[in-house]
N, C-alpha and C positions, 0 to 999 in steps of 0.2 A: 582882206585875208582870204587865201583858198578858201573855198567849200569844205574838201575835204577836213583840209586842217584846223578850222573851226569844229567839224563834227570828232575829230578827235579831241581835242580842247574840251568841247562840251561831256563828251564821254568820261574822259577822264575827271574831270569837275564832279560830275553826279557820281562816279565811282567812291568819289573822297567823302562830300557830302552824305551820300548813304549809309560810308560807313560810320562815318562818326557817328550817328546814333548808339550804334551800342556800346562806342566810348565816353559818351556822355551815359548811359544806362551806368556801367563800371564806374565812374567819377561821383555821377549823383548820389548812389547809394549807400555810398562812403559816409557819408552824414546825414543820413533819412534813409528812413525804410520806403521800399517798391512803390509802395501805396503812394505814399506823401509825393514822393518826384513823379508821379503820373498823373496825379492831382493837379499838382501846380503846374506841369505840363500843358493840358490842357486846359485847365483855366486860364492861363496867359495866352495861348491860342485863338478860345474861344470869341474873343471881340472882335477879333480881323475880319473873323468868318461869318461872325452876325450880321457884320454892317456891309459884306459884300451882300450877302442874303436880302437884305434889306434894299439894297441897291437896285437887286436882280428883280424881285418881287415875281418870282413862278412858284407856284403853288404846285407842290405834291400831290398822287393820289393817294388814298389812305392805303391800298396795295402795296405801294412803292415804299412809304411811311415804314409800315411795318415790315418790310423786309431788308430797309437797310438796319432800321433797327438791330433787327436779329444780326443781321451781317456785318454790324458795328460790334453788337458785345462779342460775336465768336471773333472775327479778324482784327480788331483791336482789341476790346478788352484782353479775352483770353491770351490770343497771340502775344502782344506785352507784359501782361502782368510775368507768365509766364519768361521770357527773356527778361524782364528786370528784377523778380527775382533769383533766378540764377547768377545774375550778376550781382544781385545781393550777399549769393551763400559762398561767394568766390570761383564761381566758374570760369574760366577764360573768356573774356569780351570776344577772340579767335574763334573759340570752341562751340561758343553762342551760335556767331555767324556762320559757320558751318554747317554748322545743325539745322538751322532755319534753311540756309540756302539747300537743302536738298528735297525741298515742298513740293516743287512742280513736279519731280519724278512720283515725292506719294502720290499727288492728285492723279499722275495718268493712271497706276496701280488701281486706286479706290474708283476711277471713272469707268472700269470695266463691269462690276456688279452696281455701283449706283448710276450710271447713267448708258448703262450696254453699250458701249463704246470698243472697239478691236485696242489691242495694244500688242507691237510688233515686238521678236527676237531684239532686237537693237534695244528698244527701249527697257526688255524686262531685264538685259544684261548689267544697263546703265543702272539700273536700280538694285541689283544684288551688289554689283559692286564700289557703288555708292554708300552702303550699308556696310561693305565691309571694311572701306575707307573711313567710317567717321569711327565705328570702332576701335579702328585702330589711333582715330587721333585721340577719343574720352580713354582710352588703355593708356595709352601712354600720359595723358592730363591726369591720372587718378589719383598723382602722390603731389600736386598742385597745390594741396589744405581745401577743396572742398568737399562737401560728404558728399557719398557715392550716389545718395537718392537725391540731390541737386542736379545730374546730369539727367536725370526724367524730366527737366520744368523747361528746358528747351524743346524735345519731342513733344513732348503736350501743347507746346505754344504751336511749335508747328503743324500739330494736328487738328489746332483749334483754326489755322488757318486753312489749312485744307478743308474744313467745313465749310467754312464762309467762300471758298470756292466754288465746292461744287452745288451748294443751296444759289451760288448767283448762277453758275451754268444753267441753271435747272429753271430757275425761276427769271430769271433776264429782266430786273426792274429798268423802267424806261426811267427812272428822274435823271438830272444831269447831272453832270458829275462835281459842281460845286456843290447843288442842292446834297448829294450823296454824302461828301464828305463831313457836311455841316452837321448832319443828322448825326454819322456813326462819331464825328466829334464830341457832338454834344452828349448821349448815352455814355461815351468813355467818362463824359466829364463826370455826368450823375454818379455812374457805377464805380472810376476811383476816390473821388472825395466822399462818395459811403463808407468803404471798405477804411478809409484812412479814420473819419468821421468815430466809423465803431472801434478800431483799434486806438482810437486818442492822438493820432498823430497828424491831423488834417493842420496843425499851424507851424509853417516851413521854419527849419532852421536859420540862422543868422550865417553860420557861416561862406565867405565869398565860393568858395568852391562849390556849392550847392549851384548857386543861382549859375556859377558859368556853366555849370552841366545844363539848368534849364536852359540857358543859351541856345549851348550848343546844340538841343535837344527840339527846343524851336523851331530857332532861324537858321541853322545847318540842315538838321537832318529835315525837320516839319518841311517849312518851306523852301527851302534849299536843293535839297534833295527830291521832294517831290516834284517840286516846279520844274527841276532840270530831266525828272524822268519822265515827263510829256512832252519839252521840248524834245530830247532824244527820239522820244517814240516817235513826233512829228516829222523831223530830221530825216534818219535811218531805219525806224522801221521798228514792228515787236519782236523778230530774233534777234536783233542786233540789242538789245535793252535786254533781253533775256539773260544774252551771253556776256554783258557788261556787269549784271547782280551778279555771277560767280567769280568777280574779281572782289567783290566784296571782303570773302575771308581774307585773302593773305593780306589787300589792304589795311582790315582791321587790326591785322593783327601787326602789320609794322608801325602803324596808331599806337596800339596799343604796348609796343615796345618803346615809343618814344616818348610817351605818358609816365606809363610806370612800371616801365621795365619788364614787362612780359615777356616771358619765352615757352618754348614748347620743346618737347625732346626730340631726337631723329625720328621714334617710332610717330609720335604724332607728324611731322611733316613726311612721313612716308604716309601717312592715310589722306593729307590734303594732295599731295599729287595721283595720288587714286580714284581719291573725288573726283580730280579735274580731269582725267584721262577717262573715269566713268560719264559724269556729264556730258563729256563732248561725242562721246559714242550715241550717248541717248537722243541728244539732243540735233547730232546731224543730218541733215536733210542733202536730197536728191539735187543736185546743180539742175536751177533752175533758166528759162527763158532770158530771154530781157523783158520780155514784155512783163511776166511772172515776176521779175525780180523788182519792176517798175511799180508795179501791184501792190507787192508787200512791204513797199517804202510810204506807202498812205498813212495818214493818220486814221485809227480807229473811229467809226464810227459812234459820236460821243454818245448815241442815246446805248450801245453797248458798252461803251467803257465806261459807265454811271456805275461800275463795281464799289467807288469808294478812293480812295487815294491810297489803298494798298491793292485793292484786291485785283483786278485782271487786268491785266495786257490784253483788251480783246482785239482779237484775228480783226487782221483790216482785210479790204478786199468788198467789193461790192455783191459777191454769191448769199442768198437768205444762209442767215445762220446754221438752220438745220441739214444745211447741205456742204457745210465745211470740213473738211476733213480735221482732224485734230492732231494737234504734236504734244509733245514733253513744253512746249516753249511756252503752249496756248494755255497754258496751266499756270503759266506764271504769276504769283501772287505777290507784287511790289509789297514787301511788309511793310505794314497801316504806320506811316509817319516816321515810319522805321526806330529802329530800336531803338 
């Protein structure tokens, strides 16, 4: 098969896969509350990840220990809880995805005061009208049947990832990025089977529909999705993966119309092509070399991309870190296992 057409293949693959998380979020919750389906999530998870751990036998520092830690409960706990309860209180599994996919514009905003970083005309444009596009898709979702204070739990979720951002920009743990994932795995595991644990709901329903959500939830989005968005990164590079998560929404959302029947009115699909015509404003870059374009086709340097199995797309290229320039792209937070 082409190169080429294989890396198209593979794109479109992890496009599908990623999105279905938050169609399996929408399915699961349908018979269990947020808590329970992130529980069993992750406990079904958990054993893959032990026994590669086991395999691997590299030892953590306690530094690194505790900072995926922290960068497990904000970028996964938070970050999900928050997107599956919204999809709990009837938010649009589209709406979701929206919301979340416009993180890397917050990060660049919030990377100006917390890590004194420049941020250009282009990018601050992309982010007002980013902002004015998603509003105009929750305006138009408001008469959908979810309360109005349910469209807050997706921004919170994506703000909890924007933390776990910019705490790894800042703090750069070197473990690897299996070891990474295994940790913020495990803390999701403790921290949703608590929360289910104290609300009484820690023992999964019977119904078949439950467990294909965990499925799907798993083996699609967990593994599935994640795996194909390193192959990608390896492939073609971290803008090209950057620019493949904002096909995310409208995917989900044709998911999610062949599921169960979802729709969105004109005024919300007039704020998802606003998104995307803000995005691409933000998110374009200078035409580069060949040499340069050769460059940014690298795979990341793993002891950088040890963010976790959401958190960074780190900048490839062999320049020390502190000497890179930054984009809207370099902010991208693959959401943790995806929704």
């Amino acid at each position: 098969m082409h190169p080429r057409r294989s890396d198209h293949l593979l794109g479109a693959a992890f496009v599908v896969m990623w999105s279905s998380g938050f169609v399996g979020a929408a399915l699961g919750t349908r018979d269990a509350p947020a808590s329970t389906l992130l529980a069993w999530r992750f406990i079904i998870a958990m054993p893959p990840l032990v026994a590669w751990l086991g395999w691997r036998r590299r030892r953590i520092s306690p530094r690194d220990l505790a900072l995926h830690l922290l960068i497990g409960i904000l970028g996964q706990g938070g970050y999900l809880y928050g997107v599956f309860l919204a999809a709990e209180h009837g938010v649009a599994e589209g709406t979701i995805s929206l919301i979340t996919a416009l993180q890397p514009l917050v990060a660049v905003m919030l990377a100006v005061p917390v890590l004194g970083e420049p941020i250009g005309r282009r990018q601050l444009g992309g982010f007002l009208g980013g902002l004015a596009g998603v509003a105009l898709v929750v305006g138009g979702d408001l008469d959908g049947g979810a309360p109005g204070w349910a469209y807050a739990l997706p921004f919170a979720s994506m703000l909890s990832l924007v933390a776990a951002t910019l705490i790894e920009r800042r703090a750069r743990p070197a473990a690897a990025l299996p070891e990474a994932l295994a940790v913020q795995a495990g803390v999701s595991t403790m921290l949703f089977s608590g929360i289910a644990g104290v609300n009484g709901s820690l023992a999964p329903p019977l119904e078949p529909r439950f467990w294909t959500a965990i499925g799907i939830l798993v083996l699609l989005a967990m593994f599935g999705g994640y795996g194909l968005y390193w192959v990608n990164v390896q492939r073609t590079g971290v803008a090209h993966i950057s620019a493949l998560l904002y096909l995310t929404p409208p995917t989900t959302m044709l998911l999610g119309y062949a599921m169960f029947g979802s729709t969105l009115p004109p005024l919300s699909l007039l704020g998802i092509l606003i998104c995307a015509v803000a995005v691409t404003v933000a998110l374009r870059t200078p035409a580069r070399s060949g040499a340069q374009a050769d460059l940014a086709r690298k795979p990341p340097d793993p002891r950088e991309a040890a963010s976790g199995e959401s958190l960074i797309a780190a900048p490839s290229a062999a320049t020390p870190p502190d000497r890179r320039p930054r984009s809207a792209a370099s902010y991208r937070c693959a959401p943790p296992n995806q929704g």
